[in-house]
N, C-alpha and C positions, 0 to 999 in steps of 0.2 A: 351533402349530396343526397338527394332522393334516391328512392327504391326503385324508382323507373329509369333511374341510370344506370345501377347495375347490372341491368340483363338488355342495355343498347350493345354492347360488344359480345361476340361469340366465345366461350368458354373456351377452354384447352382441350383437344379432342382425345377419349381416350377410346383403345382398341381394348376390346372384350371379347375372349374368345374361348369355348369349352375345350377342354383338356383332357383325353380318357387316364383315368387314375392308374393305369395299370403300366401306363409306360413311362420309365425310369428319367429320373430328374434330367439325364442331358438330353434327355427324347424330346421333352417339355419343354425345353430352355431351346432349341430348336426349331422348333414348333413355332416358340413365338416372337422368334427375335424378328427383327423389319422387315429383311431384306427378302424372307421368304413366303411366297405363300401356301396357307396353309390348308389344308382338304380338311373338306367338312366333315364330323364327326359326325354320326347317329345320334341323335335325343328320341329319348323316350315318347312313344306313340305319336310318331311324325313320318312319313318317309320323304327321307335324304337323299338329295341326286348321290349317284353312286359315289365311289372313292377314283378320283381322275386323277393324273399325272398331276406334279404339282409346277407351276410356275415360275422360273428363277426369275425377278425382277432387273437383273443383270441383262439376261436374253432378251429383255422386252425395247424396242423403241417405240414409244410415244409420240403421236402428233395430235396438235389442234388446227383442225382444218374449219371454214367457214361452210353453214349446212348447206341444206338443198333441199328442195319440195316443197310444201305447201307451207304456208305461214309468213308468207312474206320479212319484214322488216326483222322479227323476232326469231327467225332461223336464218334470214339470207344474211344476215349483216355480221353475225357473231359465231365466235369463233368455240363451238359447243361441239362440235362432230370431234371423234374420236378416232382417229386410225393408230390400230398398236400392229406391230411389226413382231412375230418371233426368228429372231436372228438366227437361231440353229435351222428351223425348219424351212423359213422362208412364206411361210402363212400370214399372210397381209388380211386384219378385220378393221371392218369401216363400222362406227356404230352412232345411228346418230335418230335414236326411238324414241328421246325425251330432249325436253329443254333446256335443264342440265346438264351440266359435265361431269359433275359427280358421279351422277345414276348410269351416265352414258360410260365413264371408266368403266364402276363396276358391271353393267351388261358386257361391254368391251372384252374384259376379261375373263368372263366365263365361259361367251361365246369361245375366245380361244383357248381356251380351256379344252373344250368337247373338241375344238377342231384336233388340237395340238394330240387330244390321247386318240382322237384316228386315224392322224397320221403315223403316229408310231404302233396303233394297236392292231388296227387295218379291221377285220373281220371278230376280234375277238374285246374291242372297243364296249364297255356295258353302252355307252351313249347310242351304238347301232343296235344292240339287243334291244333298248328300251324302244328304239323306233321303231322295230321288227314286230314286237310285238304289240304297240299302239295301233298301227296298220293291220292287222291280225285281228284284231278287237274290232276295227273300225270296219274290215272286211267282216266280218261274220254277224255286228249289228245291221249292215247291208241287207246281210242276204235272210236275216228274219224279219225286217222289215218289208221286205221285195217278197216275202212270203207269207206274212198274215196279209199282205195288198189281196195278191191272189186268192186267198183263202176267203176275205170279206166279198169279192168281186162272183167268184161262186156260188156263197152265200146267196147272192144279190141276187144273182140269175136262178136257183134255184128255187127263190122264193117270188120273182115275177111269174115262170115258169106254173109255177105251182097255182095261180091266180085263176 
């Protein structure tokens, strides 16, 4: 057998995931058995979406539904869209942003993710803080933009003016 045959079939997939050292062996073995998922830990000089509820794989229904929108043949025909169901809450997410179903699971489930910790968190949600304050940012590049506008426009007039 050639060298070009060993990498025609897909390897065994394996799950890698960081571990904080500090919590005790059955924390860890926890942590990373299947059925649960797990919140993302902090790495060193990155910032981590917050710490969100975490997701029992139990609670979830899964469907693959046939897409929609633009792309014809290569979205209307195949069955790539994602709808997961949380069974306790009743939060139905439809995710269907890539051509894959892999990418489209995992967006799938992050989005319910953020949904799932504001329904239960409501107002105290980091997912609404972070958007509270993106908005906030967003407002106040506004309003110094909308204010060197006026500031050159002045400028402008003062030095016709001045003519």
């Amino acid at each position: 057998m050639r060298t070009s045959g060993l990498f025609r079939f897909p390897a065994t997939l394996t799950r890698i995931c960081t571990v904080p050292w500090e919590l005790q062996l059955w924390e860890k073995l926890r942590l990373l058995s299947p059925g649960i998922a797990v919140t993302p830990v902090p790495m060193a000089g990155k910032k981590d979406c917050p710490a969100l509820l975490s997701l029992d794989e139990n609670d979830l229904k899964e469907q693959f539904v046939k897409g929609h929108g633009p792309g014809g043949q290569a979205t209307n025909k195949t069955n790539n869209c994602v709808v997961l169901k949380h069974i306790p809450s009743g939060i139905v997410i439809k995710c269907h942003q890539t051509r894959s179903v892999d990418q489209n699971r995992k967006l799938a489930r992050k989005i319910l993710q953020e949904k799932v910790d504001i329904f239960y968190n409501g107002e105290n949600s980091p997912v609404l803080k972070e958007k509270r304050e993106a908005e906030k940012k967003k407002q106040e590049r506004k309003k110094r933009a909308k204010e060197t506008l006026e500031k050159k426009k002045l400028l402008k007039e003062l030095w016709e003016s001045s003519k």
